[in-house]
TORVOPA-118042 format. One record per residue (C-alpha): x, y, z; residue in three letters. Coordinates in steps of 0.05 Angstrom, whole numbers, plus 32768, in hexadecimal, padded with zeros to 4 digits. Each point is the difference from the previous one (the first is absolute). Layout:
XYZALA/...
end
This chain:
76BD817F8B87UNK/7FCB802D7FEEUNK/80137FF77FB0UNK/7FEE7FBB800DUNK/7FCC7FF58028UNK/7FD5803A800CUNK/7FF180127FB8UNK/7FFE7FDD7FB4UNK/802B802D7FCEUNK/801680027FBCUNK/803280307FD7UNK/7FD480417FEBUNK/8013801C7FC0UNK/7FF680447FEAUNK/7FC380047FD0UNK/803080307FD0UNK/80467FF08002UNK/7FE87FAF8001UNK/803C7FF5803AUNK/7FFD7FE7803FUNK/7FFC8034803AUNK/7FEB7FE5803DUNK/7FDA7FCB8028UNK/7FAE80017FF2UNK/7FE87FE58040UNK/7FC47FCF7FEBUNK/7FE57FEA8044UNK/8008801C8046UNK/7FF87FCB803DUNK/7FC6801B8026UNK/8021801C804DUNK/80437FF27FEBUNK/803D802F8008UNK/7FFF80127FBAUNK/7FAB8010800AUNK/801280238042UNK/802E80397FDCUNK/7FC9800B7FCCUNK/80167FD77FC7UNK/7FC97FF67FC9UNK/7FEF7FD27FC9UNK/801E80227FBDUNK/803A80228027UNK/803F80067FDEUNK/80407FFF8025UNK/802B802B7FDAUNK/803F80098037UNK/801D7FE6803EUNK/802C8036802DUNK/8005801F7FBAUNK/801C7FC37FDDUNK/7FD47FF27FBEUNK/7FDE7FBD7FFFUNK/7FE57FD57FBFUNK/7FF57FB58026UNK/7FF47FE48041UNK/80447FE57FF7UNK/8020803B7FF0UNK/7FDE80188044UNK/80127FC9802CUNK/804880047FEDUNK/800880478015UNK/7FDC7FFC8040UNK/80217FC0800CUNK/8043801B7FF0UNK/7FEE80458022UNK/7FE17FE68040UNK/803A80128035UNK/800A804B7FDCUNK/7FB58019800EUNK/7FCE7FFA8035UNK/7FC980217FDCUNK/7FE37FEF7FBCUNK/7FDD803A7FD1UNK/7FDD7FDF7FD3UNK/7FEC802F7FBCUNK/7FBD7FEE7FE8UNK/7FD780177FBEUNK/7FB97FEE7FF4UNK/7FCF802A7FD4UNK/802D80357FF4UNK/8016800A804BUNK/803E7FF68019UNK/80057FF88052UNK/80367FDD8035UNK/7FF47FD0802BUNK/802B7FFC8035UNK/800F7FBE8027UNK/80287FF7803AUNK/80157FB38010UNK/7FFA7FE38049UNK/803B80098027UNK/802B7FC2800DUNK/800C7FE8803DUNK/
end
């Protein structure tokens, strides 16, 4: 849900290889969940629980298809040269 409607994305590519390595986040919702955990405009989502990512889709199909096996996400994120996690834990169902 957050890949879709907290934040506009597009593939990132690696400035000297030319392929695609990860999500560039474009646009972060201001006070969403997304906003709330410190995402930021030029972000790059390079992994998710340690799987590598190169599209939204590509992410939405393993969270999607990963979604009963985890209850907390670490998100690996590289902007400017920095690499940091962000950890998000989903609500709980009732």
């Amino acid at each position: 849900e957050i890949l879709t409607s907290d934040v506009s994305l597009d593939r990132h590519r690696d400035p000297k290889t030319r392929r695609f390595d990860g999500i560039e986040i474009k646009n972060v919702k201001p006070g969403s969940i997304a906003a709330r955990h410190g995402v930021q405009d030029g972000d790059v989502i390079k992994s998710i629980n340690g799987h590598a990512v190169s599209s939204k889709e590509e992410a939405i199909v393993f969270v999607k298809n990963n979604k009963d096996q985890y209850d907390t996400w670490e998100v690996e994120i590289w902007n400017k040269g920095q690499t940091r996690v962000v950890t998000y834990y989903p609500p709980k169902k009732k």
